[in-house]
C-alpha atoms as one frame of an Amber mdcrd trajectory, in Angstrom:
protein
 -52.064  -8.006   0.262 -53.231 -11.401   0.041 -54.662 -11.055  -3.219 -51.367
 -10.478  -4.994 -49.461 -13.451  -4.522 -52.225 -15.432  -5.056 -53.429 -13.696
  -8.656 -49.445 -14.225  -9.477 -49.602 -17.895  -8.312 -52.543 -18.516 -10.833
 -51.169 -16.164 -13.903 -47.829 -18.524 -13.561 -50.203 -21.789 -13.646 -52.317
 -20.400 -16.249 -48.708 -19.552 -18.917 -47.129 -22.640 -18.208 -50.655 -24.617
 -19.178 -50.842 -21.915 -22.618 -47.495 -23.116 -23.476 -47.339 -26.441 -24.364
 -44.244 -28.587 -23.828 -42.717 -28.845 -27.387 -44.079 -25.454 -28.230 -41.837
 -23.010 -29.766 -42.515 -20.276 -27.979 -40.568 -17.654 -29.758 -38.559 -15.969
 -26.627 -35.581 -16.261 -25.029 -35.687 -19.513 -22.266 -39.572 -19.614 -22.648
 -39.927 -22.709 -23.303 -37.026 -23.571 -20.228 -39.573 -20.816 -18.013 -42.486
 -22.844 -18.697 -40.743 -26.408 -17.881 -39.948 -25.058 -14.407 -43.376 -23.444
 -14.081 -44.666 -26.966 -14.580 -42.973 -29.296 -12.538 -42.127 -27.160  -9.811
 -45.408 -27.228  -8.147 -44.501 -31.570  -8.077 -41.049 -31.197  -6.957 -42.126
 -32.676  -3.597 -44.488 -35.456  -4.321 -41.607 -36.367  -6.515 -39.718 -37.102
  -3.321 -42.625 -37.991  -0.740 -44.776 -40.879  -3.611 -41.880 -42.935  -2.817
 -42.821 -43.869   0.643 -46.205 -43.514   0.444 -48.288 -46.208   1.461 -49.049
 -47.358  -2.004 -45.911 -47.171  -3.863 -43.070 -48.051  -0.842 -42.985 -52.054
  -1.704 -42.837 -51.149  -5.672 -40.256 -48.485  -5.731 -38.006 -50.537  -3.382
 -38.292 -53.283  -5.866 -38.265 -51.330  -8.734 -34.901 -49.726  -6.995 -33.342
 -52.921  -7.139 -34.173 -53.858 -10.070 -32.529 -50.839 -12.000 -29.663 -50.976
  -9.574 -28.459 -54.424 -11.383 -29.771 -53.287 -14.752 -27.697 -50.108 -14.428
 -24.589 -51.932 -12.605 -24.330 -54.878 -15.149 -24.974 -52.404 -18.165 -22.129
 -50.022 -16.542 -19.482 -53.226 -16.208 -20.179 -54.448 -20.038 -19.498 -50.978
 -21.357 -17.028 -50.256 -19.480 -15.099 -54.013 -20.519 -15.749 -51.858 -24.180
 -14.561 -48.536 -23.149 -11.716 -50.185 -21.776 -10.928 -52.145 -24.578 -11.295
 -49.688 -27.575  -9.349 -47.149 -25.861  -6.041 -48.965 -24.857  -7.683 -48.337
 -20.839  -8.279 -44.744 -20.890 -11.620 -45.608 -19.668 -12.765 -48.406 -18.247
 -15.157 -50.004 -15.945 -14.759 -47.833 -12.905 -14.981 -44.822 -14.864 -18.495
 -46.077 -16.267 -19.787 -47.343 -13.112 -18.817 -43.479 -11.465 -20.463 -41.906
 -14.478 -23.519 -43.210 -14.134 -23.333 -42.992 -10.120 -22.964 -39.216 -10.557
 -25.073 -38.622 -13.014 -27.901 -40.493 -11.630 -27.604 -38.569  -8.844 -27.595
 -35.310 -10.266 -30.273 -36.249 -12.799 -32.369 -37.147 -10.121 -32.299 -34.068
  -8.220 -32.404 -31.277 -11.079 -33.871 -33.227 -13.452 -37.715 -32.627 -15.398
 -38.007 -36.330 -16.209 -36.318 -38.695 -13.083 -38.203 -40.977 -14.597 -35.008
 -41.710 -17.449 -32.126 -43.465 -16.427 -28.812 -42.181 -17.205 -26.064 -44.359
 -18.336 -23.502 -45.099 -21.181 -24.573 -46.056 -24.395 -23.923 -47.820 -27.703
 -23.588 -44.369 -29.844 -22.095 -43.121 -27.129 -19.292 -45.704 -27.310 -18.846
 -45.082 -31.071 -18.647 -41.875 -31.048 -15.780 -41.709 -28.294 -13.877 -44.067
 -30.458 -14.356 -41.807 -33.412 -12.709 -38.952 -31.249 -10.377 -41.491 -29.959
  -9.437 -42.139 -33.493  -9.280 -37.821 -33.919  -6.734 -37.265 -31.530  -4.717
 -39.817 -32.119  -4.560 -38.056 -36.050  -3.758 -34.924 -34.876  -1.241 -35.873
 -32.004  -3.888 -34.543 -29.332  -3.879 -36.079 -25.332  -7.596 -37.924 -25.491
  -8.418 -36.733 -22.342  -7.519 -33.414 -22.161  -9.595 -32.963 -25.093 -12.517
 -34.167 -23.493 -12.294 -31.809 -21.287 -12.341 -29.203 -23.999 -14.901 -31.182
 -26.191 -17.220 -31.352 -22.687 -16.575 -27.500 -22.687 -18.493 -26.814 -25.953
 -20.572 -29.617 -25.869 -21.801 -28.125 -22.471 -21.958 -24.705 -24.413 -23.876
 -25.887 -27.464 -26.581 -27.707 -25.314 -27.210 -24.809 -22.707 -28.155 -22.768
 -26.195 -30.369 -25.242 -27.276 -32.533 -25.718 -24.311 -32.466 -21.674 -23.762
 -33.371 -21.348 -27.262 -36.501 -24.158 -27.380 -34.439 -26.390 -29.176 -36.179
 -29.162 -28.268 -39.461 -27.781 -29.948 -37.963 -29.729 -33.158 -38.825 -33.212
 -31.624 -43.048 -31.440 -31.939 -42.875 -33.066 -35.497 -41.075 -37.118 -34.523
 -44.064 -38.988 -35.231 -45.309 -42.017 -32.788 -44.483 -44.117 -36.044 -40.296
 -43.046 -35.538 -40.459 -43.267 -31.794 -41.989 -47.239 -32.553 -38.903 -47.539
 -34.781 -36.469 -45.954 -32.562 -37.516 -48.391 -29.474 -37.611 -51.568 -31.472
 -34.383 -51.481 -33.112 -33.034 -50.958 -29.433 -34.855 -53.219 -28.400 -34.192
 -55.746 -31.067 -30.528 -54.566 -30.816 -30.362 -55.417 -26.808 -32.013 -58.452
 -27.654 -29.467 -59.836 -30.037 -26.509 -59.048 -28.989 -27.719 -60.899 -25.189
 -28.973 -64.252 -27.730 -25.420 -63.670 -29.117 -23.202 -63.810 -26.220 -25.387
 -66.726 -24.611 -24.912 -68.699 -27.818 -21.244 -67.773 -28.891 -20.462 -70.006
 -25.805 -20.822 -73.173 -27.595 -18.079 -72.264 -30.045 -15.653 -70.858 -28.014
 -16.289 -73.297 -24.485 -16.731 -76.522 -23.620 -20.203 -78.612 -23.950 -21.279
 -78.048 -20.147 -19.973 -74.741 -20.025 -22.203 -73.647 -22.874 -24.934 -76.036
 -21.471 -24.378 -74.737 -17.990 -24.763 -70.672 -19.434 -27.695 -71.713 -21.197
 -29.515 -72.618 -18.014 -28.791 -69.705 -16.068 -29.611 -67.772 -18.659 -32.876
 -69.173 -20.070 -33.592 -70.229 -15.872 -33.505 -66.555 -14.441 -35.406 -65.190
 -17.414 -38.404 -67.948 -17.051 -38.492 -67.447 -13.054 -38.224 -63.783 -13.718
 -41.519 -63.676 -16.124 -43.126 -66.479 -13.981 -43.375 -64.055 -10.953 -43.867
 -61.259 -13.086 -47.809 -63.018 -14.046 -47.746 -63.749 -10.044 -50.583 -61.657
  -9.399 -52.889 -63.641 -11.539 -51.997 -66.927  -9.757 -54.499 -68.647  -6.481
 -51.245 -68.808  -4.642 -50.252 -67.528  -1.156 -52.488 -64.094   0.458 -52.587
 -60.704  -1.843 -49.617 -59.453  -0.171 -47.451 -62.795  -0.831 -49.104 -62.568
  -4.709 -47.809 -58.963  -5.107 -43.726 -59.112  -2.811 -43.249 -62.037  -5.335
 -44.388 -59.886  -8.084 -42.621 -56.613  -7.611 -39.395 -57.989  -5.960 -39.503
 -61.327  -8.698 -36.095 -59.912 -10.864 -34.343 -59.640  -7.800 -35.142 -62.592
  -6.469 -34.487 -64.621  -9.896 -31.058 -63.070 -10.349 -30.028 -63.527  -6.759
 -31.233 -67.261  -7.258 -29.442 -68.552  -9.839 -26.471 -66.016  -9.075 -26.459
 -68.782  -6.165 -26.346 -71.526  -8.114 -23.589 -70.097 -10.239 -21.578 -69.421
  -7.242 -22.198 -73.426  -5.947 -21.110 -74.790  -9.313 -17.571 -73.207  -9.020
 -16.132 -75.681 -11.074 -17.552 -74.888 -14.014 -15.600 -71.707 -15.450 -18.343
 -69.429 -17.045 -17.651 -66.192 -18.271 -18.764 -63.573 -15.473 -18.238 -59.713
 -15.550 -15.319 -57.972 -14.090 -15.052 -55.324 -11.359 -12.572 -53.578 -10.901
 -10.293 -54.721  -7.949  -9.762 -50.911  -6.432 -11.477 -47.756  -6.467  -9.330
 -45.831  -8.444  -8.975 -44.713 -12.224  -8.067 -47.303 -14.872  -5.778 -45.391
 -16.854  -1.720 -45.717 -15.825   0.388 -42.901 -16.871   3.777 -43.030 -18.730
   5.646 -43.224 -15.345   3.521 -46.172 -13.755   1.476 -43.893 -11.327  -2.856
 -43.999 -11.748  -3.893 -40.152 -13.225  -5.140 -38.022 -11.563  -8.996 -37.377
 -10.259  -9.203 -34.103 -12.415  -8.300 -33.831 -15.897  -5.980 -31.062 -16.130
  -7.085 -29.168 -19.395  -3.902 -27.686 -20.388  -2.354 -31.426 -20.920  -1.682
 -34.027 -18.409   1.572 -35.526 -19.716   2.495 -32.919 -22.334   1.152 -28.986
 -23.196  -2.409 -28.986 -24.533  -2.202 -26.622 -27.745  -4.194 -23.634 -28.141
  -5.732 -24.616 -31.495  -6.862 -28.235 -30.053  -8.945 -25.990 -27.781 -10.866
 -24.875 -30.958 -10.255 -27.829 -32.880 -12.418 -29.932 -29.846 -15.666 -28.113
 -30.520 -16.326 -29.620 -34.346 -16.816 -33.219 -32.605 -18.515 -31.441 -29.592
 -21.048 -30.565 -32.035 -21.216 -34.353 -33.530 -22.045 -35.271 -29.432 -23.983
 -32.856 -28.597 -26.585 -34.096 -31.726 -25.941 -37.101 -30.109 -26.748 -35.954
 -26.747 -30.167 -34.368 -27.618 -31.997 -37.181 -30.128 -30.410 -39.807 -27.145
 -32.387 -37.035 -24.247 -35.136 -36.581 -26.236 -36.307 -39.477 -28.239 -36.191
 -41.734 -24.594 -38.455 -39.336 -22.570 -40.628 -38.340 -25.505 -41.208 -42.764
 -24.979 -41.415 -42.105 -21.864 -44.263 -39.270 -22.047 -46.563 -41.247 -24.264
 -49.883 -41.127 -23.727 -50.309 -44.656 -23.235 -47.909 -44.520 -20.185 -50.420
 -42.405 -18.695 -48.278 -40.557 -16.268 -50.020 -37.302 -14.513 -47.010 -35.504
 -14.295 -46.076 -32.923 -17.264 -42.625 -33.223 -19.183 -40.081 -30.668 -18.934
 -37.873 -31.315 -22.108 -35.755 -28.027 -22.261 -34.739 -28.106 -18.379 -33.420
 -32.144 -19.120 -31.272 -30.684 -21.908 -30.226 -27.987 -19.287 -29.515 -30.502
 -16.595 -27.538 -32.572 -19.220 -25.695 -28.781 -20.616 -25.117 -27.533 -17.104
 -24.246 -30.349 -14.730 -23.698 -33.755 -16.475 -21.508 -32.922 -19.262 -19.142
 -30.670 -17.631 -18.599 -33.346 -14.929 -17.739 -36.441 -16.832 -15.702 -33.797
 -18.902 -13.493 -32.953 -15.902 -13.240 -36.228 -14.689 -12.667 -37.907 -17.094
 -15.732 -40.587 -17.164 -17.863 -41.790 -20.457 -20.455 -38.745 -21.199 -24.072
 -39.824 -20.102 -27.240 -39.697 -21.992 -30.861 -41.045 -21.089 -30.133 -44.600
 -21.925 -33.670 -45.983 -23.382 -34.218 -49.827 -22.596 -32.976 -48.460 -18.921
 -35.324 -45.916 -18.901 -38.322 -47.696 -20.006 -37.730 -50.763 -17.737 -37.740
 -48.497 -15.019 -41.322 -47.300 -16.226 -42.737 -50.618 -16.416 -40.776 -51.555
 -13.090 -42.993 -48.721 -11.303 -46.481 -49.271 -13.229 -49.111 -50.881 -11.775
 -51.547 -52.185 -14.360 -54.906 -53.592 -14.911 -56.860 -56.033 -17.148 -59.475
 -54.673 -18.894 -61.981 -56.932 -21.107 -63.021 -55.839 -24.667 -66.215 -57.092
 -25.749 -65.999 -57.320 -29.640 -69.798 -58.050 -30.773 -69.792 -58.284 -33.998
 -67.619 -61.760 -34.004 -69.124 -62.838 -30.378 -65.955 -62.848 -28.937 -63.925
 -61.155 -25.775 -60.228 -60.239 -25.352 -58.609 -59.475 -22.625 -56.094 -56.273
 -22.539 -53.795 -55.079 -20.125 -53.364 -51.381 -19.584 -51.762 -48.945 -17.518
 -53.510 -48.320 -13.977 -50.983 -45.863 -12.266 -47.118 -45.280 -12.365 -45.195
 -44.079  -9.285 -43.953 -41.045 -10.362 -41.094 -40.559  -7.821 -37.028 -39.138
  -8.059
């Protein structure tokens, strides 16, 4: 009697090792079977590495960390969401999407490693829709709901159907791409806004920006090389190294707040916790999106007519999912933990859509830079010397150690 459960224990392990992740497996949810076969056994270390001796001081920092990342990132795209669609959607509504779906993400999730958020294409594409509606005389959010509907729909297929076995043939060279023009992009457009202050603000406004700006990222890579300093005990070397971003940020944040006088541009919260949007009569909408129409009768037809864009984000929705963790996953990140990229896409089909559907909040996808700070944030690495004899010469090289592979 004690046999059985056991032989069935190992027969699971062994078909969920057979199949590999990005394997087409040819049957119906077999590739979604073997994700869950997978990561189930690591469902509770996922919760328990957290607090572990090891990892408690850098998860705590590396919670911190994100939380500004994602809380800054939510406020500018909202200020954009707002903005492009006449306050539809705005900052609260960003800042509650990603709440939710961070939360969800992080309990049903294959990858909790990826941070959910709004993002760039994400913004585009709801002002394409935007843009839709308006043609056709359709209530934008209403059709959301209906465009969440078969969105939802369309992934659920996909990840019981191995849909992400496609992303088997993206080459390391086109994830390389795919990181660095975010990257590059993120990059830029920060440069952009710290410079476009000196032609639209005063001298020691501009001067004043530049500071902070150039200040918090110089402290924040200073205490980032802490560990290879004399200074302080181990312990001081490392709190200073895990919890230096926070630190920075809340530094100068300080000296922004002392130097009131000097009117920089700052983000802006929303003043209550309610929805942005203000109906025809004055009043704030409602919580839930009524499908049938909120301030006039949803037509049938727009029902039908919302799943040819649901299509365009649910593309979208998958290369966005996909491309970050398959960065994520690299080899070089070394992470012990398998992948599970057909129960992500289920997560995303099942839960997050539908939600910020209903709601009416920005759709979510696994924003990257996010994501892959929040890998580096929980790595611990080491520095390895390479010996090269032919030219008499030694380099030093910094690889990956261990990540904290927590929820």
């Amino acid at each position: 009697f004690c046999i059985k459960p056991a032989l069935g224990r190992a027969l699971r392990s062994t078909m969920a090792e057979q199949v590999k992740p990005l394997q087409w497996t040819r049957r119906f949810a077999g590739g979604l079977g073997a994700d869950l076969r997978r990561r189930c056994p690591h469902y509770r270390s996922d919760w328990t590495d957290a607090f572990s001796a090891r990892w408690r001081q850098k998860c705590m920092a590396s919670t911190l960390f994100v939380f500004f990342a994602c809380m800054s990132a939510a406020i500018s795209f909202g200020a954009l969401f707002d903005k492009g669609t006449g306050s539809q959607l705005g900052a609260f509504e960003t800042i509650l999407s990603s709440a939710l779906s961070g939360i969800v993400w992080s309990i049903f999730s294959g990858q909790p490693l990826a941070i959910m958020g709004a993002t760039g294409p994400e913004l585009a594409y709801t002002l394409v829709f935007l843009n839709m509606c308006d043609s056709v005389g359709l209530e934008f959010l209403p059709a959301r709901v209906w465009q969440a509907a078969w969105c939802s729909l369309f992934t659920v297929v996909l990840a019981l159907c191995d849909g992400s076995a496609v992303c088997a043939y993206i080459t390391q060279f086109t994830e390389d791409v795919f990181s660095a023009l975010i990257s590059f992009t993120y990059i830029l457009a920060a440069l952009f806004n710290i410079f476009r202050a000196f032609h639209e603000s005063s001298k020691e406004v501009a001067f004043f920006q530049f500071i902070l700006a150039f200040g918090a990222f110089g402290m924040c890579m200073y205490f980032k090389g802490f560990r290879r300093t004399s200074w302080m005990t181990k312990w001081f070397r490392n709190l200073f190294a895990n919890f230096g971003v926070t630190v920075s940020l809340l530094i100068f944040s300080g000296i922004a707040g002392i130097f009131k006088e000097v009117n920089i541009s700052t983000l802006n919260l929303p003043d209550k916790f309610e929805p942005t949007m203000k109906l025809s009569d004055g009043t704030v909408r409602p919580w839930v999106i009524n499908p049938l129409g909120m301030e006039k009768d949803f037509p049938v037809w727009g029902i039908f007519f919302a799943a040819f864009p649901a299509m365009g984000l649910c593309i979208l929705g998958f290369l966005d999912q996909n491309l970050t963790t398959l960065l994520i996953n690299r080899k070089a990140n070394c992470l012990k933990k398998p992948p599970a990229y057909h129960l992500d896409l289920l997560v995303c089909g099942v839960f997050i859509y539908p939600l910020c559907g209903i709601l009416g909040l920005p759709f979510t996808h696994a924003a990257t830079i996010r994501s892959l700070t929040n890998l580096m944030s929980l790595t611990d690495y080491k520095e390895v010397v390479h010996h090269d004899d032919e030219q008499a010469t030694q380099t030093t090289i910094k690889v990956v150690d261990a990540v904290a592979e927590q929820r």
